[in-house]
C-alpha positions as CSV (number, residue, x, y, z in Angstrom):
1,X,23.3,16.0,-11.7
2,X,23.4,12.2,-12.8
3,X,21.7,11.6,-16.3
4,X,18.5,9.7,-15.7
5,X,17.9,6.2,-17.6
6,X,15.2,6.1,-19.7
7,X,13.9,3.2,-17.4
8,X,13.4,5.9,-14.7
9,X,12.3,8.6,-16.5
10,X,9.6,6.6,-17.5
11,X,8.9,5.2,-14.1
12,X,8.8,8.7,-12.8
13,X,6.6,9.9,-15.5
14,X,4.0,7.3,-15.4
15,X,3.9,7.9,-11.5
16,X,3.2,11.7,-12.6
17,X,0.8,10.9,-15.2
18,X,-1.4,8.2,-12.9
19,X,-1.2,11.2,-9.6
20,X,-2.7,14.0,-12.0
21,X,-5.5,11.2,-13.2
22,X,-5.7,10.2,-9.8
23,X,-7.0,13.7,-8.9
24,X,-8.7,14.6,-11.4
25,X,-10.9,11.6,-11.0
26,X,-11.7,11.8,-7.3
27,X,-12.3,15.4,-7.3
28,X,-14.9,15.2,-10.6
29,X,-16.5,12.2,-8.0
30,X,-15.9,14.4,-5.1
31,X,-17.8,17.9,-7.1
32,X,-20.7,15.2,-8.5
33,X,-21.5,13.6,-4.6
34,X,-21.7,17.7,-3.9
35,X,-24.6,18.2,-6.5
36,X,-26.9,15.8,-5.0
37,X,-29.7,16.4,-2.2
38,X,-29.2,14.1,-0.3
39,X,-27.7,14.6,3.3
40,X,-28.1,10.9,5.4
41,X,-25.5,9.1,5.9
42,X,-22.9,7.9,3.9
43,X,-23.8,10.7,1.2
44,X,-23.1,13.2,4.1
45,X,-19.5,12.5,4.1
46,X,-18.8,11.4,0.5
47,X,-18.0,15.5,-0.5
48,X,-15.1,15.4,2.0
49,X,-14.0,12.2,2.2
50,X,-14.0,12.6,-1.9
51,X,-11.6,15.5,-1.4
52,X,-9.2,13.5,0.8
53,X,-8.9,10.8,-1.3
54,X,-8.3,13.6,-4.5
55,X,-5.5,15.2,-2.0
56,X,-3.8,11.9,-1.6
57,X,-2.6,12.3,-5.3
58,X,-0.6,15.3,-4.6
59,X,2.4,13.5,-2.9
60,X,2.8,11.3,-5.9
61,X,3.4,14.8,-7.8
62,X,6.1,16.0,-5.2
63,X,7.8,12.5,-5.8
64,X,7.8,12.6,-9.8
65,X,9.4,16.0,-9.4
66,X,12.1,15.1,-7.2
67,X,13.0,11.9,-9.1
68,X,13.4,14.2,-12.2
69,X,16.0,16.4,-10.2
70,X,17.6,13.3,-9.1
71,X,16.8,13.7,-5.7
72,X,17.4,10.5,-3.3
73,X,14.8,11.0,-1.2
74,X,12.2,11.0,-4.1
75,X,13.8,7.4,-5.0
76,X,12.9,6.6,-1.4
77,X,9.9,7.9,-1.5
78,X,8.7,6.5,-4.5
79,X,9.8,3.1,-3.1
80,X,7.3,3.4,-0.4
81,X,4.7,4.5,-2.7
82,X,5.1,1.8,-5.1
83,X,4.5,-0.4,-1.8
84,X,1.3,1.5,-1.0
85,X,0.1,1.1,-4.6
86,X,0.6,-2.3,-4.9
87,X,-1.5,-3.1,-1.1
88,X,-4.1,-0.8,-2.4
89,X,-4.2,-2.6,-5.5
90,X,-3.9,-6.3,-3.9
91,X,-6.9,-5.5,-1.5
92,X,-8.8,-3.9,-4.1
93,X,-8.5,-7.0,-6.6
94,X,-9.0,-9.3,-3.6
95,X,-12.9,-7.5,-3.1
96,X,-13.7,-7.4,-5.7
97,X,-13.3,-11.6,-6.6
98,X,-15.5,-11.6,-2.7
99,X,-18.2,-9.7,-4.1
100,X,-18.5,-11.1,-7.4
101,X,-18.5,-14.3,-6.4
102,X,-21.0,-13.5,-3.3
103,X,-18.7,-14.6,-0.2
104,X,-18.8,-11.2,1.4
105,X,-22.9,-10.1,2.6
106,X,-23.3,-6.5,3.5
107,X,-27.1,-6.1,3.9
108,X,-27.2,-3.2,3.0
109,X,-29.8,-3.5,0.2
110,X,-27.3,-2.3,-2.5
111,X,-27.0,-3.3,-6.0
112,X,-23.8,-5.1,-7.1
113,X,-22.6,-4.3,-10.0
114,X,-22.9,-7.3,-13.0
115,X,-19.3,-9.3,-12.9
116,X,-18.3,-8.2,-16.1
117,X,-18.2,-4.4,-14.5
118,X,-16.2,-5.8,-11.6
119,X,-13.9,-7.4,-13.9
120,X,-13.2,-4.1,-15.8
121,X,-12.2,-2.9,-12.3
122,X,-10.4,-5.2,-11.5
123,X,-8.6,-5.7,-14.3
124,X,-7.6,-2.1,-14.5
125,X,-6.6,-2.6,-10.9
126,X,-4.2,-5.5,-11.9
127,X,-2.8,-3.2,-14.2
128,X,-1.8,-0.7,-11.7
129,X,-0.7,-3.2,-9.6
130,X,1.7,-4.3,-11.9
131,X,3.0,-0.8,-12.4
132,X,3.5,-0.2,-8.8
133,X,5.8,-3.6,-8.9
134,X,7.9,-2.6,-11.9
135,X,8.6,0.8,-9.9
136,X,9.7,-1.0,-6.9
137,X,11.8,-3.3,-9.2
138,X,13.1,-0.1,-10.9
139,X,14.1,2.5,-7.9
140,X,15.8,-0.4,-5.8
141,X,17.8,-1.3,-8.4
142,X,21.7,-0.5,-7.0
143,X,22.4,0.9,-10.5
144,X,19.3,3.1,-10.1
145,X,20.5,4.3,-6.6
146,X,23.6,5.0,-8.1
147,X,22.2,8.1,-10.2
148,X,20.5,9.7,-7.3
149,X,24.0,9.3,-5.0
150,X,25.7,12.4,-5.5
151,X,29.6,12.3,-6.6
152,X,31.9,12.9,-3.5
153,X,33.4,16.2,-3.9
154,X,33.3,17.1,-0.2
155,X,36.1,19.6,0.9
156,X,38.3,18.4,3.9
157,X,36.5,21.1,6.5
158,X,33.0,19.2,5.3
159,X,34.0,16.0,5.3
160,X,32.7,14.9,8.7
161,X,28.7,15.2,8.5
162,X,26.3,14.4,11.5
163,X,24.7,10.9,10.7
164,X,21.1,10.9,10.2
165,X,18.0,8.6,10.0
166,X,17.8,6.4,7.5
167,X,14.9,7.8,4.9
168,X,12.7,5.0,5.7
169,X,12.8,4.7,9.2
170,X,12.4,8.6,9.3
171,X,9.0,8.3,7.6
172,X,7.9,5.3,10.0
173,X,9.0,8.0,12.6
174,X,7.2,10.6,11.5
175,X,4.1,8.4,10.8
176,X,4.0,7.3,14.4
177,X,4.4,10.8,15.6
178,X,1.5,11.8,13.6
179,X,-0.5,8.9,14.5
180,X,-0.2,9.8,18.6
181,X,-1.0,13.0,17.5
182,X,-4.4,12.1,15.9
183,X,-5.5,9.9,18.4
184,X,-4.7,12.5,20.9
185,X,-7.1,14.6,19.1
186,X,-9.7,12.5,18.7
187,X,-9.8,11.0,22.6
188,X,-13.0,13.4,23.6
189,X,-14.3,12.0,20.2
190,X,-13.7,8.4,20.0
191,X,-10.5,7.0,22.4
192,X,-11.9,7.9,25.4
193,X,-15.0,6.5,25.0
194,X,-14.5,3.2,24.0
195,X,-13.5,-0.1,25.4
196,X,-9.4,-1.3,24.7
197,X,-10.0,-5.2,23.4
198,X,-6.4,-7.1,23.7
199,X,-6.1,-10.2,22.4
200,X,-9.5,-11.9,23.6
201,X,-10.3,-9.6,26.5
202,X,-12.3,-6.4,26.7
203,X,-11.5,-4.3,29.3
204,X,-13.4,-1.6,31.5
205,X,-13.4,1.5,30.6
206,X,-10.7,2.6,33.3
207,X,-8.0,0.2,32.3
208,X,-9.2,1.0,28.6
209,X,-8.0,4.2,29.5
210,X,-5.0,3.7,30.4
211,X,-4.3,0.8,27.9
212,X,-5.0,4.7,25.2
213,X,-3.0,7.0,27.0
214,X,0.3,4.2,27.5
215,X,-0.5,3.5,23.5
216,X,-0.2,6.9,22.0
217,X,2.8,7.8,24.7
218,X,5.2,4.9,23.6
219,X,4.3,5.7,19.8
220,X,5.3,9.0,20.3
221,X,8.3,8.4,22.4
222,X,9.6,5.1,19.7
223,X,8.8,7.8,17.1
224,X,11.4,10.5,18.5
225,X,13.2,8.4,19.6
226,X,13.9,6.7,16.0
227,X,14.9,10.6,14.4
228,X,17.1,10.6,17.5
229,X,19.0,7.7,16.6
230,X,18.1,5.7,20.3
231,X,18.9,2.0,19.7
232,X,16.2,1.4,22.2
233,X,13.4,2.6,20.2
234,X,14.5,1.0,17.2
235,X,13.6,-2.4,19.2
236,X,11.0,-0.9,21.2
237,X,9.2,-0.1,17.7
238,X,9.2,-3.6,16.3
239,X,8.3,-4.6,19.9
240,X,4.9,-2.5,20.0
241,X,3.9,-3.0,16.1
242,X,4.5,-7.2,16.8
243,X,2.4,-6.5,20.1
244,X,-0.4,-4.8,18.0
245,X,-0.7,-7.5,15.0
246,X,-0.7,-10.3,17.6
247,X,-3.4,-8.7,19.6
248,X,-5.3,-7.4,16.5
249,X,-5.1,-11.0,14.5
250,X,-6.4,-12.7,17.7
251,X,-9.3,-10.3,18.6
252,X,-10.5,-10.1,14.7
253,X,-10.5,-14.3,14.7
254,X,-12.0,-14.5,17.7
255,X,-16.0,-15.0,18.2
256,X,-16.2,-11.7,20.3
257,X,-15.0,-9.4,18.3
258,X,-18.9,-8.9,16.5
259,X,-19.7,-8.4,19.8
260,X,-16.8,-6.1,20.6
261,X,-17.7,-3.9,17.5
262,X,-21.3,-3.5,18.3
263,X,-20.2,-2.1,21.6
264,X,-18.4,0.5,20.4
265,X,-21.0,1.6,17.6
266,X,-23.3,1.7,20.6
267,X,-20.8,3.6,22.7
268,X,-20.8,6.1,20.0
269,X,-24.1,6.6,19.2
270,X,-23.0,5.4,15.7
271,X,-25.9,2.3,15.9
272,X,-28.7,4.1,16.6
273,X,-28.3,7.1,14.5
274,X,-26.7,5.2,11.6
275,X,-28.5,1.7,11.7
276,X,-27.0,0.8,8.6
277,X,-23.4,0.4,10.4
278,X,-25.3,-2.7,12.8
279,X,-26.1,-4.7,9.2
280,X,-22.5,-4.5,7.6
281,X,-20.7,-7.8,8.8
282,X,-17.6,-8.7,7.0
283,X,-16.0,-12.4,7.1
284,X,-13.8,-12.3,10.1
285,X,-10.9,-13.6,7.9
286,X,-11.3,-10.3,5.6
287,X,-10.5,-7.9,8.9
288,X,-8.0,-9.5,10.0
289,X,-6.2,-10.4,6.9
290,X,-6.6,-6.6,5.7
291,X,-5.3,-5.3,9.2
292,X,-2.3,-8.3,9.9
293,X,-0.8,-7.8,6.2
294,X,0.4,-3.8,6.0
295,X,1.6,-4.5,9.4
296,X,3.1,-7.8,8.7
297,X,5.0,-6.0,6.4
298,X,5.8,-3.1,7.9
299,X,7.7,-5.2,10.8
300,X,9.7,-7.1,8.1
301,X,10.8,-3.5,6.7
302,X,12.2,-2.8,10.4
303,X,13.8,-6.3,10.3
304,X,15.7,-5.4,7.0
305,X,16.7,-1.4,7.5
306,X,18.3,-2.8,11.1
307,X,21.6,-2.8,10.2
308,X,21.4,0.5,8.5
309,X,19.8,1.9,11.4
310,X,22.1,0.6,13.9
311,X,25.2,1.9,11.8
312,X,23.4,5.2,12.1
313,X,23.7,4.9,15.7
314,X,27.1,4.0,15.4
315,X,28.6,6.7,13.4
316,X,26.4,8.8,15.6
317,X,28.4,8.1,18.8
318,X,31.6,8.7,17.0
319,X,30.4,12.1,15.4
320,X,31.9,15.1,16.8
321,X,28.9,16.6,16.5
């Protein structure tokens, strides 16, 4: 096992440290939402959704311990994290200056904190964000990668090895797996109720249909396809996230899309027994900046592992396995 820098064992403890706070936190929020009374909505949900947000500090755990054990995948995985982290952060700071400096109106009759309070957020927010740079800077360092490459002592009779994904594309994989697999669940729920809006046209609920069901089948087929080294779905990945942020960015812009929204909460039932949900109106611009920027960047992450994907392929082909 490689002998850490101090650099990294720094980065990997202060990703430790921040997890445990981060759960610790939530789920004293999460135990305080459960003492109250009150069961309307949002307070209904706050208990659970309290508890997710708690859970989601777990991970960061698993990925401090494996970077202590050297592990390459925990250098990976922190990577992405510290991506995470940092949009988290970015959108958080970037709310925070809207509602301080009133540009975003809710109406939903709640008090804004005084600016100094936001500032304290989002200063500590800033901080964090920061952080989650320096790790990226840290962990893709080539020296860095070095210590979590194991030496090359393979014997002759294990030399040849069956090529895999790489780490990243494997989690964008796996993502888009789980994401068919959700919205297959939730299509008596939600999917298969509402209208499909691409680009500046909402559709029927028929062709809606159908526009659902050929959605979550080519995000699971690009997604098993990617583990299975296909070429094809490599392109056919990029093709349906750029088709998505094209669509998405011209709907959110467009002057239908209140309109488009207010269907669906009506659809739902969501307007009528939540009337609170038919006064929030954020600025178009807000939407569809906070949708078009994680994917924005999640296409330029397939543009730049290409090459190690497709040499994936390639040794793939010449495996004898």
């Amino acid at each position: 096992m490689a002998k850490l820098t101090f650099s990294v064992r720094a980065a990997a403890s202060s990703i430790v440290f921040l997890s445990v706070i981060h759960i610790i936190f939530w789920a004293w929020l999460a135990l305080t939402a459960r003492s109250t009374d009150s069961f309307e909505f949002p307070y209904s949900y706050l208990f659970g959704a309290l508890c997710v947000f708690s859970a989601a500090g777990l991970p960061g755990i698993v990925v401090g311990a494996g970077l202590f054990r050297s592990k390459n995948w925990a250098r990976v995985a922190a990577l992405v994290l510290s991506v995470l982290v940092g949009c988290f952060c970015a959108f958080s700071v970037l709310a925070l200056f809207i509602v301080s400096f009133g540009t975003l109106s809710l109406g939903l009759g709640v008090e804004i904190p005084q600016k100094s309070d936001l500032l304290r957020v989002g200063i500590i927010y800033l901080l964090i964000f920061a952080l989650a740079v320096w790790w990226l800077v840290v962990f893709s360092r080539k020296s860095v990668a070095a210590q979590f490459s194991s030496p090359s002592r393979a014997k002759p009779e294990d030399a040849p090895k069956k090529s895999a994904c790489p780490p990243p594309i494997a989690l964008l994989a796996w993502l888009m797996i789980i994401s068919s697999a959700l919205s297959a669940v939730s299509w008596p729920l939600i999917l298969g109720k509402i209208p499909a809006m691409l680009f500046l046209y909402t559709f029927s609920p028929r062709p809606s249909k159908l526009i659902w069901l050929a959605n979550i089948l080519l995000f699971a087929v690009c997604g098993v396809g990617l583990l299975k080294l296909q070429r094809w779905s490599y392109d056919g990945a990029i093709a349906l996230h750029l088709f998505w942020l094209v669509s998405l960015l011209t709907s959110q812009l467009s002057s239908n899309y209140r309109t488009y929204s207010l269907l669906c909460l009506k659809i739902l039932d969501l307007g009528e027994t939540y009337p609170v949900l038919n006064r929030m109106h954020f600025p178009q611009w807000v939407s569809a900046t906070t949708t078009a920027i994680p994917t924005a960047l999640l296409i330029a992450g397939l543009f730049y592992y290409r090459r190690s994907f497709l040499q994936a392929v390639q040794t793939s082909r010449h495996s004898p396995f």
